[in-house]
N, CA, C and O atoms as a GROMACS GRO file, in nm:
protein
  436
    1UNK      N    1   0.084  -0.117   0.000
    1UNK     CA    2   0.000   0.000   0.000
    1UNK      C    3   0.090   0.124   0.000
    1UNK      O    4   0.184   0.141   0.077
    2UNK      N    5   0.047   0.212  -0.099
    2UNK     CA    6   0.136   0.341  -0.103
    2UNK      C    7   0.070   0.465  -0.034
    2UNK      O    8  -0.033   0.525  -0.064
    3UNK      N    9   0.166   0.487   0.075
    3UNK     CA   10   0.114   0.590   0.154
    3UNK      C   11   0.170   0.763   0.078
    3UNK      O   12   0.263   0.758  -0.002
    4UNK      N   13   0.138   0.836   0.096
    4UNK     CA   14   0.134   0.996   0.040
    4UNK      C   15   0.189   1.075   0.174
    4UNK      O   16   0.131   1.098   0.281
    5UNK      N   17   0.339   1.113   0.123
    5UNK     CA   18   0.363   1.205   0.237
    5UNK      C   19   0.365   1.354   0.206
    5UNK      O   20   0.409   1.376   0.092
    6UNK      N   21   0.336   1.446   0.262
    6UNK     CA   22   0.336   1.566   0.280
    6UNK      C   23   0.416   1.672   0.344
    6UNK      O   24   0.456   1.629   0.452
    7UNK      N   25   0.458   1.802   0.320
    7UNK     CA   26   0.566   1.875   0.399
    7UNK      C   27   0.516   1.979   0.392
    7UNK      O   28   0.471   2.002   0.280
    8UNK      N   29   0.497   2.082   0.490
    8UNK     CA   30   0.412   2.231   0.431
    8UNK      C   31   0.581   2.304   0.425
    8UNK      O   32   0.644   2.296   0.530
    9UNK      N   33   0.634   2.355   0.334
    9UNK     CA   34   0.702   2.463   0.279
    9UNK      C   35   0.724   2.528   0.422
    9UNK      O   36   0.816   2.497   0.499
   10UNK      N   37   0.613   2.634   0.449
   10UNK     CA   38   0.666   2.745   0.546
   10UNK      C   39   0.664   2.692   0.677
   10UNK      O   40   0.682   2.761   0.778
   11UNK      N   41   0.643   2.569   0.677
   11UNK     CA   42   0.685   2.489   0.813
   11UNK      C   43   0.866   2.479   0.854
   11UNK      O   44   0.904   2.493   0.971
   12UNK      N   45   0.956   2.456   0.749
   12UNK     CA   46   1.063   2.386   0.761
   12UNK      C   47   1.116   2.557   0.838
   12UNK      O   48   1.047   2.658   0.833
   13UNK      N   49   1.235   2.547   0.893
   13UNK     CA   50   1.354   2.628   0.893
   13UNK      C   51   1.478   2.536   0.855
   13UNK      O   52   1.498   2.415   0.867
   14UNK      N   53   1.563   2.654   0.798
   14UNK     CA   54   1.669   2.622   0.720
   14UNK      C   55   1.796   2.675   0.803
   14UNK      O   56   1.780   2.718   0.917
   15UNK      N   57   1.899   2.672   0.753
   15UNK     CA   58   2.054   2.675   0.837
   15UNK      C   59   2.013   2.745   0.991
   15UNK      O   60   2.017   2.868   1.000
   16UNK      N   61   1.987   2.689   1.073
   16UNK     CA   62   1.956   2.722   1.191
   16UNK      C   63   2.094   2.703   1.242
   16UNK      O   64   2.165   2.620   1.185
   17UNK      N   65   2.152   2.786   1.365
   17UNK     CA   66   2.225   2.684   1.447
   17UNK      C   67   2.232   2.586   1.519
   17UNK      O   68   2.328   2.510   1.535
   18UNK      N   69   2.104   2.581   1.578
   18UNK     CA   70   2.086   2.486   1.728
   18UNK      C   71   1.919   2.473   1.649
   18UNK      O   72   1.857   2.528   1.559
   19UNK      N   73   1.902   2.380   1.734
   19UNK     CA   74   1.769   2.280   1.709
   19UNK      C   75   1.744   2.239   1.858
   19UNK      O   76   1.802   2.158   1.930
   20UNK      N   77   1.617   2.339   1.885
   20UNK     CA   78   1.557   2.222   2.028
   20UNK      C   79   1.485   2.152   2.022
   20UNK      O   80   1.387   2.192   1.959
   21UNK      N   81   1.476   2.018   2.072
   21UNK     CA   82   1.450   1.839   2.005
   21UNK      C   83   1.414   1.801   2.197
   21UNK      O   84   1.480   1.800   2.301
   22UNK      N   85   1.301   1.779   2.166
   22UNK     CA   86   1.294   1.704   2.324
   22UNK      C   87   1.358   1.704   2.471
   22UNK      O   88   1.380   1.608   2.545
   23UNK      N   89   1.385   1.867   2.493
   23UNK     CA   90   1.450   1.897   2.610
   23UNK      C   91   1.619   1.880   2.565
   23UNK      O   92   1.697   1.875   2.660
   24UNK      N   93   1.660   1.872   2.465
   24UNK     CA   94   1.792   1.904   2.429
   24UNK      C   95   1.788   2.014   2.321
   24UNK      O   96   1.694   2.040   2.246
   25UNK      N   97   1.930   2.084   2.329
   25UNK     CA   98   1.979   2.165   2.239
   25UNK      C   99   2.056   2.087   2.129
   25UNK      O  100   2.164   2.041   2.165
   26UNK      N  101   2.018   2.064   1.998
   26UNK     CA  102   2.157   2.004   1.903
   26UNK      C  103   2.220   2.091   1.860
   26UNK      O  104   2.138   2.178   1.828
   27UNK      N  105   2.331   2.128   1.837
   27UNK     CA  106   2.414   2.224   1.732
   27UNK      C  107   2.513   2.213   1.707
   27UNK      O  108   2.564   2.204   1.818
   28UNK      N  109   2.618   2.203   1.612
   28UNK     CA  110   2.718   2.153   1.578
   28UNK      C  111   2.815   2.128   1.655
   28UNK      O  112   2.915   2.069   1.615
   29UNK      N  113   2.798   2.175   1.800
   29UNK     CA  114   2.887   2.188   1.924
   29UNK      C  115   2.857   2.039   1.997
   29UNK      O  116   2.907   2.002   2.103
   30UNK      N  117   2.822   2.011   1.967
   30UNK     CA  118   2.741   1.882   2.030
   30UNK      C  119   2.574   1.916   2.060
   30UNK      O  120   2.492   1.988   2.003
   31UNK      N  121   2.568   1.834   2.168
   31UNK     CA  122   2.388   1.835   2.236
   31UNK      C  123   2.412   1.882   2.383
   31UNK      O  124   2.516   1.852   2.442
   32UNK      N  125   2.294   1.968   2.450
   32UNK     CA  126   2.315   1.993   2.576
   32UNK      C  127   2.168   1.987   2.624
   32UNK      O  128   2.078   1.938   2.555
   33UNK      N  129   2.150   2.038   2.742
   33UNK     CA  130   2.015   2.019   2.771
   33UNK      C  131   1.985   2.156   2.771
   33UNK      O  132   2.056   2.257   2.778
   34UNK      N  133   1.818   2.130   2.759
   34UNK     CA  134   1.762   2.264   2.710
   34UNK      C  135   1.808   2.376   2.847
   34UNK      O  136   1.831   2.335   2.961
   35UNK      N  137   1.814   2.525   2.803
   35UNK     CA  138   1.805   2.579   2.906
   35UNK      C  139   1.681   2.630   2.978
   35UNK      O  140   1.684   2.729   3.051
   36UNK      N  141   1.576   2.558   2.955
   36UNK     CA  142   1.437   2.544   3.062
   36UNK      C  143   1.422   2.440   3.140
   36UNK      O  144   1.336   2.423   3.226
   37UNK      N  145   1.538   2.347   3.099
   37UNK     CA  146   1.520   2.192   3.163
   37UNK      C  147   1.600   2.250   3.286
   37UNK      O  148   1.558   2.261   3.401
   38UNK      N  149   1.734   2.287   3.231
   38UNK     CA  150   1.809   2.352   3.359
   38UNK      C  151   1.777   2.417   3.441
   38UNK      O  152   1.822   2.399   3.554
   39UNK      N  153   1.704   2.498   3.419
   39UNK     CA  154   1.636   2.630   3.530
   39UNK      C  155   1.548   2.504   3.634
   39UNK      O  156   1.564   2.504   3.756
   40UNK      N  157   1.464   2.410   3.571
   40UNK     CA  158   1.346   2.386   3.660
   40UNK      C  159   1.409   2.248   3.772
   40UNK      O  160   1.350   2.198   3.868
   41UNK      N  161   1.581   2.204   3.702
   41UNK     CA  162   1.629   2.093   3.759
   41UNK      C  163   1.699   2.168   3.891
   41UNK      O  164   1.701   2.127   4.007
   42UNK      N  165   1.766   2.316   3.826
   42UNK     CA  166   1.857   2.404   3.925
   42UNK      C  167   1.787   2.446   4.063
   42UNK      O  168   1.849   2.472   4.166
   43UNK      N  169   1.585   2.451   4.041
   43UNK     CA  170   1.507   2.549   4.134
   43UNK      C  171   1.477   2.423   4.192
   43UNK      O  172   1.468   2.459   4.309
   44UNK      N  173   1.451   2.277   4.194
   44UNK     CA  174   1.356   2.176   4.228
   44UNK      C  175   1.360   2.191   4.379
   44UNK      O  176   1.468   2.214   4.435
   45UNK      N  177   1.277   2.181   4.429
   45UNK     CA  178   1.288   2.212   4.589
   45UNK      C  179   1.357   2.070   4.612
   45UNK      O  180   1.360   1.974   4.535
   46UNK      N  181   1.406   2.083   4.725
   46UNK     CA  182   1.430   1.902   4.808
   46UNK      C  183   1.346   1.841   4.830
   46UNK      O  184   1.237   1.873   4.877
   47UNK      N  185   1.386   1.744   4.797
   47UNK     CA  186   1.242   1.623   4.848
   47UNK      C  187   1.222   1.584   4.986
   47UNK      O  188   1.301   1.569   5.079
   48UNK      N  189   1.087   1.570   4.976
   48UNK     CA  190   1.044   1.573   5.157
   48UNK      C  191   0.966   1.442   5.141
   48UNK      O  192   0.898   1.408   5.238
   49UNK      N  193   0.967   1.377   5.051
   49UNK     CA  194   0.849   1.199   5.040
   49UNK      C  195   0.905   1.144   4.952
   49UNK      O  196   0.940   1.204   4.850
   50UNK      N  197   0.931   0.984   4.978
   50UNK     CA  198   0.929   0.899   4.872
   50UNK      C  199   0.879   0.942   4.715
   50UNK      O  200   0.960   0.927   4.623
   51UNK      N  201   0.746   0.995   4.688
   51UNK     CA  202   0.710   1.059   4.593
   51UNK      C  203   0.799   1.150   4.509
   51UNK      O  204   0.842   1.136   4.394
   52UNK      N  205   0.819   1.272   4.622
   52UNK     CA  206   0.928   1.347   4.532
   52UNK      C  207   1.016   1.307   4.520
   52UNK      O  208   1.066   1.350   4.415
   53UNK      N  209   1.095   1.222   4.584
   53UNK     CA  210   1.222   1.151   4.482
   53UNK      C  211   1.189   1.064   4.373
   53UNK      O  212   1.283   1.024   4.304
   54UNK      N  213   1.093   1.033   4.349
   54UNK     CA  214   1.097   0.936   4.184
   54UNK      C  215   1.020   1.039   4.133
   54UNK      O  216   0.997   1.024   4.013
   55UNK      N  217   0.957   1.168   4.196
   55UNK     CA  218   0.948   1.260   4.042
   55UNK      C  219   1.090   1.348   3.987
   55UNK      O  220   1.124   1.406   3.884
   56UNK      N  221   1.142   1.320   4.111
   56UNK     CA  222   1.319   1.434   4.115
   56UNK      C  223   1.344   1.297   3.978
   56UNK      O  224   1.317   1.300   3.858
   57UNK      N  225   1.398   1.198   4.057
   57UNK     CA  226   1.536   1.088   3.983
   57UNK      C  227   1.431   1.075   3.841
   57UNK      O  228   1.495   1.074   3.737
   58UNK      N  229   1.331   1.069   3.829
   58UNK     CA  230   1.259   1.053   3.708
   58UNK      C  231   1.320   1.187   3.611
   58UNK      O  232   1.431   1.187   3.557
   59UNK      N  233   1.273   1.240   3.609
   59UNK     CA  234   1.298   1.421   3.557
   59UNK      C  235   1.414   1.420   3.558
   59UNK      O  236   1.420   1.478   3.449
   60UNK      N  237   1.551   1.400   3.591
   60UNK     CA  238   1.707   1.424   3.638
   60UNK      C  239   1.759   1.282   3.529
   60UNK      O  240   1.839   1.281   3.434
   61UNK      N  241   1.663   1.156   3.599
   61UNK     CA  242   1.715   1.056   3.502
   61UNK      C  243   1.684   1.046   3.340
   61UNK      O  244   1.730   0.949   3.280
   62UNK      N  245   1.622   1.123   3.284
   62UNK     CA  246   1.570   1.128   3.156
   62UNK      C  247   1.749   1.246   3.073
   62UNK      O  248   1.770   1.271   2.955
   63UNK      N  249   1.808   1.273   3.159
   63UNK     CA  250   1.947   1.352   3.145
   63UNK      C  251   2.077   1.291   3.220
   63UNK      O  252   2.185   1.338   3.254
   64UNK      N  253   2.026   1.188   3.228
   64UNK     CA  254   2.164   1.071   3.248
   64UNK      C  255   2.275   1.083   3.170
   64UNK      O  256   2.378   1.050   3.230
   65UNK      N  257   2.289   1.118   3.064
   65UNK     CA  258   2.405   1.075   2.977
   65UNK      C  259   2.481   1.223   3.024
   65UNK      O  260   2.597   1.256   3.000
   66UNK      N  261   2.386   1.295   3.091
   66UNK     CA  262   2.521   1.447   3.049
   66UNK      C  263   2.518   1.409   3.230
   66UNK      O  264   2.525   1.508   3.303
   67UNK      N  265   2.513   1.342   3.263
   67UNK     CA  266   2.541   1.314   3.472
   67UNK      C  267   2.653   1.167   3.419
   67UNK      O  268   2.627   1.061   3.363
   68UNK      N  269   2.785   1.230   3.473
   68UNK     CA  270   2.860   1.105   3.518
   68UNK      C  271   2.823   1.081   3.652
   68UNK      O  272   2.784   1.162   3.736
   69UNK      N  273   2.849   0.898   3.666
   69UNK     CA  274   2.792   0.850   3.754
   69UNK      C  275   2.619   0.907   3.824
   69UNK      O  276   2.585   0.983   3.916
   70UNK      N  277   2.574   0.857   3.764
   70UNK     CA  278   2.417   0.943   3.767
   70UNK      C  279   2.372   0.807   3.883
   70UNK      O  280   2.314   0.828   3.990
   71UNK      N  281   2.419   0.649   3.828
   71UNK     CA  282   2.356   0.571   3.915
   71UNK      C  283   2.396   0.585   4.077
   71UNK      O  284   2.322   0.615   4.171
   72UNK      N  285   2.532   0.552   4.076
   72UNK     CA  286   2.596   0.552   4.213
   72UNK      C  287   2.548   0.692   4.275
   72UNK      O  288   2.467   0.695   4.368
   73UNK      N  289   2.595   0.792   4.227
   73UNK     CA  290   2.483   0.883   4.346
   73UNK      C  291   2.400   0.929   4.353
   73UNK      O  292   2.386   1.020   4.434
   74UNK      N  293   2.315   0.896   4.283
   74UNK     CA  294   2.127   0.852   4.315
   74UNK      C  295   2.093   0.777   4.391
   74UNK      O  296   1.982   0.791   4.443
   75UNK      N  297   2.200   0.642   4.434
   75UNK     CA  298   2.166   0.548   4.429
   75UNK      C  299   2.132   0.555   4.607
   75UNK      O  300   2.043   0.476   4.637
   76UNK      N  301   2.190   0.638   4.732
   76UNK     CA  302   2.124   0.715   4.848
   76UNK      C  303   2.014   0.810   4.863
   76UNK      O  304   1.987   0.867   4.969
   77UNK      N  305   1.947   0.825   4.746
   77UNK     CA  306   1.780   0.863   4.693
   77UNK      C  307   1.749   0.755   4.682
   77UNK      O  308   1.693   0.708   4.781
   78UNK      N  309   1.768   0.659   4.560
   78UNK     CA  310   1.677   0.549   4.532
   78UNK      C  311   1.654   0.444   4.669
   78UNK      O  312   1.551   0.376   4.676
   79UNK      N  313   1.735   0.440   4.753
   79UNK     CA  314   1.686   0.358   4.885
   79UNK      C  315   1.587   0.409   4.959
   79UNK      O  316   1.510   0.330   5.014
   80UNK      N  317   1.569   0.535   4.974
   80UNK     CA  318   1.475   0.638   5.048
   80UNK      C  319   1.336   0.602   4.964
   80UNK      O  320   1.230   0.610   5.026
   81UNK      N  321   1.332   0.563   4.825
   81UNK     CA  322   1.207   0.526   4.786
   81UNK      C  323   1.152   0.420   4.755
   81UNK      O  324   1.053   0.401   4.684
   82UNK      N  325   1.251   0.310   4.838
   82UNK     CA  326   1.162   0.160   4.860
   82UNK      C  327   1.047   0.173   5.013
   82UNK      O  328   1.052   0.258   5.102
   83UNK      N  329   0.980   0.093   5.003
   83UNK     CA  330   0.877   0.083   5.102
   83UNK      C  331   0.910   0.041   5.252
   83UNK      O  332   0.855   0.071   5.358
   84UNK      N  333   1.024  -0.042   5.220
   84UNK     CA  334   1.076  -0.092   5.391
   84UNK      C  335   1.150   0.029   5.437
   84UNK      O  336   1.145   0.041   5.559
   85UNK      N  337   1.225   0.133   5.370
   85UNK     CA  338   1.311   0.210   5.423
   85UNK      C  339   1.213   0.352   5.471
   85UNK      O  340   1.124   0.401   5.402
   86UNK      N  341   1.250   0.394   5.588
   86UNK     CA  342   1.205   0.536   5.682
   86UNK      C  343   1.253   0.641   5.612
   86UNK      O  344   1.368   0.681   5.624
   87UNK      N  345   1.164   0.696   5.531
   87UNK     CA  346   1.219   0.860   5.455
   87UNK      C  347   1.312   0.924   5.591
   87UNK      O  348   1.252   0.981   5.682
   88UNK      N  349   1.427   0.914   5.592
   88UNK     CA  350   1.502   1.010   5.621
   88UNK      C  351   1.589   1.093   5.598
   88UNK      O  352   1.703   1.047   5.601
   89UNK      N  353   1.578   1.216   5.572
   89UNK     CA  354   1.673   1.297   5.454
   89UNK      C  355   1.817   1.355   5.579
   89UNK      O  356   1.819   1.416   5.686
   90UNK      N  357   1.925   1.288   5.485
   90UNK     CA  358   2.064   1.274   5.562
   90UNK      C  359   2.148   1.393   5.492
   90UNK      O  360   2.112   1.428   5.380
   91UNK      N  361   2.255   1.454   5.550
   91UNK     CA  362   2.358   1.547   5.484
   91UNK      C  363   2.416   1.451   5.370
   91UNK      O  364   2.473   1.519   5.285
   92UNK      N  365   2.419   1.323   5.343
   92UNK     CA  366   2.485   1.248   5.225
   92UNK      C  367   2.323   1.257   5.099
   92UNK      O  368   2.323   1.267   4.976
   93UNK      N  369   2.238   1.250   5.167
   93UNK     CA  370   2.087   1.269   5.055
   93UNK      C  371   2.122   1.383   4.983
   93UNK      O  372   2.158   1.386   4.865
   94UNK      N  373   2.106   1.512   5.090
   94UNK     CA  374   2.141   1.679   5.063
   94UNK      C  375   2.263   1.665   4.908
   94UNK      O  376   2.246   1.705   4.793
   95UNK      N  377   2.367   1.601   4.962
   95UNK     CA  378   2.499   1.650   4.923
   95UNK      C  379   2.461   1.587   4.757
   95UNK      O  380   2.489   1.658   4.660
   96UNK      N  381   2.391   1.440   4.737
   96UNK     CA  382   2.374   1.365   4.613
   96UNK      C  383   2.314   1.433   4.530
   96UNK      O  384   2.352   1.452   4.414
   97UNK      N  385   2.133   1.513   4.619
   97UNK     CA  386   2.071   1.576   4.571
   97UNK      C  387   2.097   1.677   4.461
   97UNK      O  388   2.055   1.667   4.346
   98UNK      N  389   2.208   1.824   4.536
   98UNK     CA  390   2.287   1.871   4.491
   98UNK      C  391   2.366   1.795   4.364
   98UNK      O  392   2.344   1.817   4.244
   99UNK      N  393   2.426   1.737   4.397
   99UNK     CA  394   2.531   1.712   4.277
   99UNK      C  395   2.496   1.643   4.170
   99UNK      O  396   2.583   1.619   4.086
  100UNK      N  397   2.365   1.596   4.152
  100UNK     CA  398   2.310   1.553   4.092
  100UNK      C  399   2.222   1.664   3.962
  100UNK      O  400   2.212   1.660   3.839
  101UNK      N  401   2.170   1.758   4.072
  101UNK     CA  402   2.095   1.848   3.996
  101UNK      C  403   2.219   1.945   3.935
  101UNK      O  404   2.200   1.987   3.820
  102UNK      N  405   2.327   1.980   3.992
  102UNK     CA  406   2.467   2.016   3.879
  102UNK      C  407   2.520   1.934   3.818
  102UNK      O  408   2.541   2.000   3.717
  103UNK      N  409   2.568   1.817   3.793
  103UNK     CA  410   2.608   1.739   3.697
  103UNK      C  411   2.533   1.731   3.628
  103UNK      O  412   2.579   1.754   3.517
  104UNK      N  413   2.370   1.698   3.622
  104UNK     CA  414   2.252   1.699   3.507
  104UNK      C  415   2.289   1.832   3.401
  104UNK      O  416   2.305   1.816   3.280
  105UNK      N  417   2.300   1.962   3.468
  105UNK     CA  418   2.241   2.052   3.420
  105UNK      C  419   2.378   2.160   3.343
  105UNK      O  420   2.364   2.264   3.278
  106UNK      N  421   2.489   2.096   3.378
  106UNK     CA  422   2.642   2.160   3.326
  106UNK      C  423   2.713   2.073   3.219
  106UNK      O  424   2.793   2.125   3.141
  107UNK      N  425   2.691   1.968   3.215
  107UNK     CA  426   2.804   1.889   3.114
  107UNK      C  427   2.732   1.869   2.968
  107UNK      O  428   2.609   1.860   2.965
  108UNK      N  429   2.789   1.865   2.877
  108UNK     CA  430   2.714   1.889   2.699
  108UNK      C  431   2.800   1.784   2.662
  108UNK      O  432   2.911   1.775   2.714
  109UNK      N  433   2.748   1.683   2.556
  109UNK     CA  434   2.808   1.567   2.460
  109UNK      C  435   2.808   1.657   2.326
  109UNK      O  436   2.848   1.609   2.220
   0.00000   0.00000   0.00000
């Protein structure tokens, strides 16, 4: 079966520099993350429930590739959001939290 594709003309842009594509920037420099992703990863309040940490590591983990080591220090969040463990937010939670939401939001491929 032959399908019919279509393009509207004044849709396209042409020699752009950068292209924003799904919360990334592309441009010949490499890819980075958008700078609205950054602002809302930089403001995220701390998490105070199980909840807000798998909406934090959810949102943060979708920008894994620009976080070295993204697992290992998440990985004192991700215990805080199993069911046997007592939400308790520790100066090592604080410190992951942090470095997590700057490594997401500074490094470009």
């Amino acid at each position: 079966m032959d399908k019919e594709l279509y393009a509207k003309f004044s849709k396209f842009e042409f020699w752009l520099e950068y292209v924003a594509f799904l919360g990334h920037i592309v441009s010949g420099d490499g890819i980075r993350v958008d700078t609205q992703k950054i602002e809302a990863v930089q403001n995220w309040p701390r998490p105070t429930s199980p909840t807000d940490i798998r909406s934090f590591l959810g949102f943060s983990g979708y920008y894994r590739k620009f976080a070295e080591r993204f697992s290992s220090i998440s990985s004192s969040l991700t215990k805080l959001t199993q069911k046997t463990t007592k939400f308790q937010w520790s100066e090592a939670c604080e410190k992951n939290f942090q470095e997590l939401k700057t490594r997401s939001t500074t490094a470009q491929r």
